[in-house]
N, C-alpha and C positions, 0 to 999 in steps of 0.2 A: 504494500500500500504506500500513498504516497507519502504518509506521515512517517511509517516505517524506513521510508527512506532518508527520510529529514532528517530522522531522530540519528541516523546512524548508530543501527544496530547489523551486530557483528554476528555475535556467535550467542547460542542460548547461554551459554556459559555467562558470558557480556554481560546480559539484563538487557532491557531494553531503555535506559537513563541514556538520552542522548549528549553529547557534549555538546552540541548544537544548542542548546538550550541551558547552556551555562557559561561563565568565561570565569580564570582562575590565571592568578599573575604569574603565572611564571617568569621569570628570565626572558627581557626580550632583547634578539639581537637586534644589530640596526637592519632597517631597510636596506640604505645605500651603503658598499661600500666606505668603509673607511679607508683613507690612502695615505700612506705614509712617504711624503716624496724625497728622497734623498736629497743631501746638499752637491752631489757632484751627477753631474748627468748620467745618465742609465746608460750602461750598454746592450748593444741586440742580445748578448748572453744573459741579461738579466731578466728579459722579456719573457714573460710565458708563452707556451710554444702553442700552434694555433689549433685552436679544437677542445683545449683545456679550458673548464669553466671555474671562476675564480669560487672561491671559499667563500660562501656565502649559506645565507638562511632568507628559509619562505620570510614575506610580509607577515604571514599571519601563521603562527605555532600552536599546536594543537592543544585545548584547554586542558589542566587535569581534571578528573570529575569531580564532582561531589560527592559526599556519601549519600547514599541512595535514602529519599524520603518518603515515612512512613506514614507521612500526617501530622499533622499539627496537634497536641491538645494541648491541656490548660499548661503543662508545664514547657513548652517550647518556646527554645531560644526569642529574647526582644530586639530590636531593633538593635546595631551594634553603637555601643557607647562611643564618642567623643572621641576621635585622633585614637582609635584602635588597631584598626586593618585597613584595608582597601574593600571596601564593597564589593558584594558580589550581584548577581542578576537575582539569585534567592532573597537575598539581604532586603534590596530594595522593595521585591513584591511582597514579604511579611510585614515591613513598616507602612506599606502601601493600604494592607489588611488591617494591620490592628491601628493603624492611627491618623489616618487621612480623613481628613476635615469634611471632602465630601461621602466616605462611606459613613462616616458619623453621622453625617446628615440622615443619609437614606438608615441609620440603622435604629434612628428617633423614631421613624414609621412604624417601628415594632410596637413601640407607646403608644403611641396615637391609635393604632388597631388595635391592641389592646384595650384603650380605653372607649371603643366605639362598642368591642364586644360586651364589654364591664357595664358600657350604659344600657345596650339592650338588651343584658340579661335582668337590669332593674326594671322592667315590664314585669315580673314573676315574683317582686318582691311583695312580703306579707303587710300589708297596707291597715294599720293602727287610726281606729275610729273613735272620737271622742266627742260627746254630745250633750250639755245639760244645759237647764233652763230655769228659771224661780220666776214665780209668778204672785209674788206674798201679797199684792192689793190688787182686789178684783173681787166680782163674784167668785169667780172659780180663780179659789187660790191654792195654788199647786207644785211641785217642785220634781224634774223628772229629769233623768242623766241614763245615756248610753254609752256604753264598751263596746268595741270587734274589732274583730281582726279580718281580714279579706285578702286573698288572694288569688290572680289568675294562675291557671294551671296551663301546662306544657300539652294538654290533649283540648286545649278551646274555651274550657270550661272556666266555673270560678270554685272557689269553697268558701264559704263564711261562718262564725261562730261570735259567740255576743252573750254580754249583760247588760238588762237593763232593770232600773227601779224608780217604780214612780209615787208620790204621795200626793195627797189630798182630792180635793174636787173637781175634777175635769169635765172641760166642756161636752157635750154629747157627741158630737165631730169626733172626740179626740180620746175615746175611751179606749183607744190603743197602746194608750202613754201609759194606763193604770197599771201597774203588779199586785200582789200579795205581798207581802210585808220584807221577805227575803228575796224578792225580783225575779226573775225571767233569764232562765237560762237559751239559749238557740242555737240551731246547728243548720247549717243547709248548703246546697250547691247547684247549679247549673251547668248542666251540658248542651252542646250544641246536635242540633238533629240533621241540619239539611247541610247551614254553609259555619263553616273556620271548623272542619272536624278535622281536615289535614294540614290544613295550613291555616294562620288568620297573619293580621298587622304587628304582631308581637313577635308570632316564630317569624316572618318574614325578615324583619330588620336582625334580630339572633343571626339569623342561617345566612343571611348576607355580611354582618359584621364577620361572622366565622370566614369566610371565605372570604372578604379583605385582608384576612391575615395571611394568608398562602398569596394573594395578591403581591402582599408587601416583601414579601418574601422573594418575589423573583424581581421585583424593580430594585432591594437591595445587592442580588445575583448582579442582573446588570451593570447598578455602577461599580461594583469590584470589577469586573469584566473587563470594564471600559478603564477604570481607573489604574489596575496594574499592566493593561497594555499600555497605557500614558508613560507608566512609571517606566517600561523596559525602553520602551523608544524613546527617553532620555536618559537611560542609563546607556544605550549603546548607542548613543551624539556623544556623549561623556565620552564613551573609551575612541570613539570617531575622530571625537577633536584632538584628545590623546594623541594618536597616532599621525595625525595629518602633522600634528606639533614637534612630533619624533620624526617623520622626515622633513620637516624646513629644517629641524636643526641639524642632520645630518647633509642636508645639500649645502648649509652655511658652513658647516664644518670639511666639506670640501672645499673651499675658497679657501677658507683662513690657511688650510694646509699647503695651500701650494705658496704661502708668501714666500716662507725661506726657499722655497726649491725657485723661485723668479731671483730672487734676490743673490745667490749664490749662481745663476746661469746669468745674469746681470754682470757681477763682478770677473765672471768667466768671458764675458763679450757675446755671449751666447744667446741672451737674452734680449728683449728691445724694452727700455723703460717704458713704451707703450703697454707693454702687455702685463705694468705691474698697477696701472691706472687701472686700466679696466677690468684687471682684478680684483681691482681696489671698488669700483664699481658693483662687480659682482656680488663685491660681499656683502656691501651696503646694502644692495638692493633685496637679496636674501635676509639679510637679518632685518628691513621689513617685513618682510614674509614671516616672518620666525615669532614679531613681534605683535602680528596679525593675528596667526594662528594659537597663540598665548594667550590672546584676546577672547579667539573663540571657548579656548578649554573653561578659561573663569566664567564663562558666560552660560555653558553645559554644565557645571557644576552649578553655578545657583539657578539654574532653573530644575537639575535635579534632586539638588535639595529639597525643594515643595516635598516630594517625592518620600524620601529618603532622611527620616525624623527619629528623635528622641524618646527612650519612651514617655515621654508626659508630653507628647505629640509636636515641637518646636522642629521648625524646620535646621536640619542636618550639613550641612556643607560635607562631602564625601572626601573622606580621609584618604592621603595617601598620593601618590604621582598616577594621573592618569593614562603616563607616557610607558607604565611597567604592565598594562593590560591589553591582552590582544584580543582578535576575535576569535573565537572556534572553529575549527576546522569544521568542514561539513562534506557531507555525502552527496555523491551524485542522486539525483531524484527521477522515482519514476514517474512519468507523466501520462499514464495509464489511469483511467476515470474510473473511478469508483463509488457507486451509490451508498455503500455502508458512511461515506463520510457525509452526504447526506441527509440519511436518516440519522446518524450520531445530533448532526445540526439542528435538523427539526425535533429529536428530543430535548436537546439543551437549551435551545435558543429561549432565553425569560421572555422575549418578546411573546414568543404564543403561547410561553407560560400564563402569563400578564393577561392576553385575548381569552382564553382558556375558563379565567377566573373571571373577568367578567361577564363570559359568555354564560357560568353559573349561576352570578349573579340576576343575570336579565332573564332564568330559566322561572328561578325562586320570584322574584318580581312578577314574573307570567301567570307564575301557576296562583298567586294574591290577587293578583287583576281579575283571574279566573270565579275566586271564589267570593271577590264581591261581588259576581255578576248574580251567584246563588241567594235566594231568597235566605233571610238571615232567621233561622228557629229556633228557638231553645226550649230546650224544658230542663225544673227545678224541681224541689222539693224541698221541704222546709218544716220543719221542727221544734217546738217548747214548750217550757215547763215550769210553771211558776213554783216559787216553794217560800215557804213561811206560811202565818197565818193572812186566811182568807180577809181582802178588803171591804166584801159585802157578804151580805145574806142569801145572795145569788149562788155564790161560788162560782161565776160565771171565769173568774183568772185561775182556778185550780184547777181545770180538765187538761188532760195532753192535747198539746196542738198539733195536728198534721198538715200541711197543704203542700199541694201538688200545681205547678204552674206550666203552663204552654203558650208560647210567646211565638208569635210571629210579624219581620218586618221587610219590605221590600220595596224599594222604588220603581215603577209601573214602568216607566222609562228605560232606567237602567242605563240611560246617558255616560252617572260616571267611570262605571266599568266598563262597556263598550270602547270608553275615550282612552282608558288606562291600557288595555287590551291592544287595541291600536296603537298608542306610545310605542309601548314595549316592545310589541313586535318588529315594529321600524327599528327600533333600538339593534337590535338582535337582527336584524339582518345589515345593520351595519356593520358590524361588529364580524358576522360570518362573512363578507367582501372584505372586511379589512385583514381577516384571518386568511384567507382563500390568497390576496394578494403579498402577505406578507411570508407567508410559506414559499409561494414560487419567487421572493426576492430574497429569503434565505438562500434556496438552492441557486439562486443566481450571482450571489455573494460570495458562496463558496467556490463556485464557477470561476470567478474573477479573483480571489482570493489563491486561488490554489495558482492561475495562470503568471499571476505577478512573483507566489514566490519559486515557481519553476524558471521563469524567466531572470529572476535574480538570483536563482543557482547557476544557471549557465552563464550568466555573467561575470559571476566570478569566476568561472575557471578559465572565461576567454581573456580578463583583466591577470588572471595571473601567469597566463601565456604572456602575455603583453609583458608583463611586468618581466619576467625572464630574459624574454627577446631584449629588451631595454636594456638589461646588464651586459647581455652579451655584448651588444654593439657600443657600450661603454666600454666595455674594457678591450674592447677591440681599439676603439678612436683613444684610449689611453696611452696602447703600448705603442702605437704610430708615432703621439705625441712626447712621448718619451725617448724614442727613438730621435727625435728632431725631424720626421719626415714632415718636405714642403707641403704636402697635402694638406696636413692636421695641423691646424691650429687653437687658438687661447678659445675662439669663438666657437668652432668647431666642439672643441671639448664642453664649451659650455651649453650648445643645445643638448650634448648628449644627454650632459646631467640633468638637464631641463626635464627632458626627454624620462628619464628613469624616472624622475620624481613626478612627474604628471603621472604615470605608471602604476607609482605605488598609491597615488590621493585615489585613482581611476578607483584600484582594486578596493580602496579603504570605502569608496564611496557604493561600492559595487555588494561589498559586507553588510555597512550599512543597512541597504534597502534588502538584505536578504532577511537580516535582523525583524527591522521593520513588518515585510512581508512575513514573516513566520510570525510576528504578533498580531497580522490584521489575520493569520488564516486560524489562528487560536481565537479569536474574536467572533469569526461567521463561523466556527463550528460550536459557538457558544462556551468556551474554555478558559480557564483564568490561564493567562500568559505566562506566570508562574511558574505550570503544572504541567505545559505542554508535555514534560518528558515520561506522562503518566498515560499518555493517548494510547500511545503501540498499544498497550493491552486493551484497553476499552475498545480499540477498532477491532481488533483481533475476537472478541466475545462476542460484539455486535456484528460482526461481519455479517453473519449469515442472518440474522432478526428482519424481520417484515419495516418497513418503514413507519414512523410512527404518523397518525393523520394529524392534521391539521385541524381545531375545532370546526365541528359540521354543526348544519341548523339543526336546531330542534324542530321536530314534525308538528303544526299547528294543528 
């Protein structure tokens, strides 16, 4: 697969941890030759003999790996402390996790859905009822106080229980206020018969707050996603500018070497003080460059500082010479299409995670709209019992009470659940186009994703063709000019090394976007940038799995 190939993986033995996916300081040589020019002119026996390629090392030397990761839990390494090491690409995507301003952001949405849940499960809370009244001047003077508790239940219904106690003289209206001496005890409930028996406005807002949480949970997915791709694609301009910074100074350090060797063919007659100007020039003009590309490196560091924090989240400036980190070697890639990476995509992607959950939402909304459209019926039953002694001669407050209740309510019309009905629908079929088109620019991302960093594999190998080619014909126009052949001259030598050194920025530049491209294609398969060296297997399982769909409409 083509990941398999990214990753560069060897042997089972290996693992499948790519080096690709990490960079580690080793010892780096230079790009350019170093030249050591002697004070007395060269003879042709000192000359390498032709066909011999000088003593050199690649641009780019192969990372060491990492130790192979097992996952992160509560006790895994923090962000590294203050002027410790030299960061690594791991480094920055854990400080990126645990303490970047904006996953902070998205990881507050856990609260806030939490507390959307937290309020509409207060629809179910036991609802405390208190009621009295004194009526001391009047005909009917009286004094009557009510207790209960009420609560709606999770099947539609309600349940209620109560005391009450009432004394003296009550109007004929109100001989319901009167008790026996020790009050009125009650017990009763309501169920629903026709509409809210499966669902009503209370479980609706529950089951949708529930399902904002899983919402929130894949818009926090994303900004990691997006936020440690940020972090790698300036961590590798970091080691970029590094490197472009490590050959200005080696092509300056070319110049400066040849002073003594002018200066000693000068005093030989051998040399023309012209050509110690203009290597006087040279050098100058180089160690602008030098001082440009200096420029660039302080400038990759605080911008991946943001990035790359302290654990009490203060932004980092990254420790260490960015001139001692290379890039990773990498694998040739197959460019053989494959749907498992696909379907890998469309199960990760939070994007239709995101669709997914609201497509739940506008379901649970449907099926509300549905049931207000239902005639609203309930039946109760209800229960008391006075106790103490009797207030009349009747005993009319000492018999058990039973009653039995059948309620029915319905708007003729039915306007606002038809209107609701229609909302939602339109809702939900936005929502399944927005799904249906975001799925095929998934797979069109990956498309484009995969083509960019196949194309910036092969660009590095033809840049590091390039780059070779460039030594050679360096040290070909070297050993002429040492030689003192008429052909080769101060200028001649200096395109060459022009020449190399565009060569090596070609191939540094060539890394880069390969970099880059391997975190946009960790991106469109939905994968924290991080982690990529964990895919080989996850492709490998899922290889052969059916593709996962994309939210479909629900059947009206």
């Amino acid at each position: 697969m083509l990941l398999c190939a990214s990753a560069g993986c060897r042997t089972a033995g290996e693992g499948r941890a790519s080096s690709a996916f990490r960079a580690a300081p080793p010892a780096t040589d230079p790009v350019l030759q170093r030249v050591s020019y002697d004070e007395s002119p060269s003879s042709p026996d000192d000359a390498p003999a032709d066909g011999q390629s000088p003593d050199q090392t690649e641009l780019v030397n192969p990372a060491e790996p990492l130790p192979p990761r097992e996952g992160e839990t509560a006790g895994a390494p923090e962000a590294i402390p203050p002027g410790t090491a030299v960061p690594e690409l791991q480094d920055v995507a854990r400080s990126v996790r645990q303490h970047f301003p904006l996953i902070q952001e998205a990881l507050a949405g856990r609260t806030i859905a939490s507390g959307q849940v937290l309020e509409a499960a207060g629809a179910f809370d036991h609802k405390l009822d208190l009621i009295g009244e004194a009526q001391p001047l009047d005909f009917y003077e009286n004094y009557w106080g009510k207790l209960g508790v009420k609560r709606d239940t999770y099947w539609g219904g309600s349940t209620f229980a109560g005391y009450k106690v009432g004394r003296g003289t009550f109007e004929p209206w109100y001989q319901e206020r009167s008790t026996n001496d020790g009050g009125e005890f009650s017990l009763g409930f309501t169920a629903p018969i026709v509409g809210d028996i499966f669902i009503d406005e209370n479980r609706s807002a529950l089951w949708q707050a529930e399902v904002e949480r899983t919402r929130i949970e894949a818009i926090i997915r994303q900004q990691v996603i997006f936020s440690v791709r940020d972090g790698a694609v300036a961590y590798w301009e970091w080691v970029a500018a590094g490197a472009n910074l490590r050959i200005a100074e080696e092509v300056l350090e070319l110049g400066l070497n040849r002073i003594r060797f002018f200066e000693r063919q000068a005093e030989l007659g051998q040399a023309r003080e012209i050509d110690l100007v203009d290597n006087q020039r040279i050098i100058v003009s180089r160690r602008a460059k030098a001082i440009d590309a200096r420029r660039k490196v302080e400038q990759a560091a605080a911008k991946l500082a943001l990035y790359l924090r302290t654990p009490d989240g203060r932004p980092l400036p990254p420790a260490g010479d960015a001139r001692e980190l290379t890039f990773p070697e990498i694998e040739p890639l197959d460019p053989a299409f494959t749907e498992g990476d696909i379907a890998l995509a469309v199960s990760n992607r939070p994007e239709l995670a995101d669709l997914l959950a609201q497509q739940r939402q506008l379901g649970i909304a449907l099926d509300e709209a549905r049931n207000d459209y239902l005639p609203d019926m309930d039946a109760g039953m209800f229960v008391a019992q006075d106790v103490g002694m009797p207030t009349s001669s009747k005993r009319d407050k000492s018999e058990f009470e039973l009653e039995a209740t059948l309620t029915m309510s319905v708007p003729l019309e039915r306007r606002k659940a038809l209107g609701k009905i229609r909302q939602v629908r339109g809702k939900l079929a936005q929502v399944n186009a927005k799904a249906r088109f975001t799925q095929d620019k998934v797979a069109a991302e990956v498309g484009v994703a995969r083509a960019a960093l196949i194309a910036a594999s092969q660009r590095v190998q033809q840049t590091s063709q390039g780059l070779e080619l460039a030594r050679r014909m360096l040290q070909a126009e070297r050993t002429l000019f040492e030689k003192g052949d008429e052909g080769s001259t101060l200028f001649s030598l200096n395109i060459r090394e022009q020449q190399l050194a565009e060569a090596a920025a070609e191939r540094v530049a060539a890394q880069l976007d390969y970099e880059v491209a391997l975190a946009d294609y960790a991106v469109a398969l939905g994968l924290d940038a991080g982690r990529l060296a964990e895919v080989d297997n996850v492709l490998e399982a899922d290889a052969d799995a059916e593709e996962v769909p994309a939210p479909q409409p629900e059947a009206e």
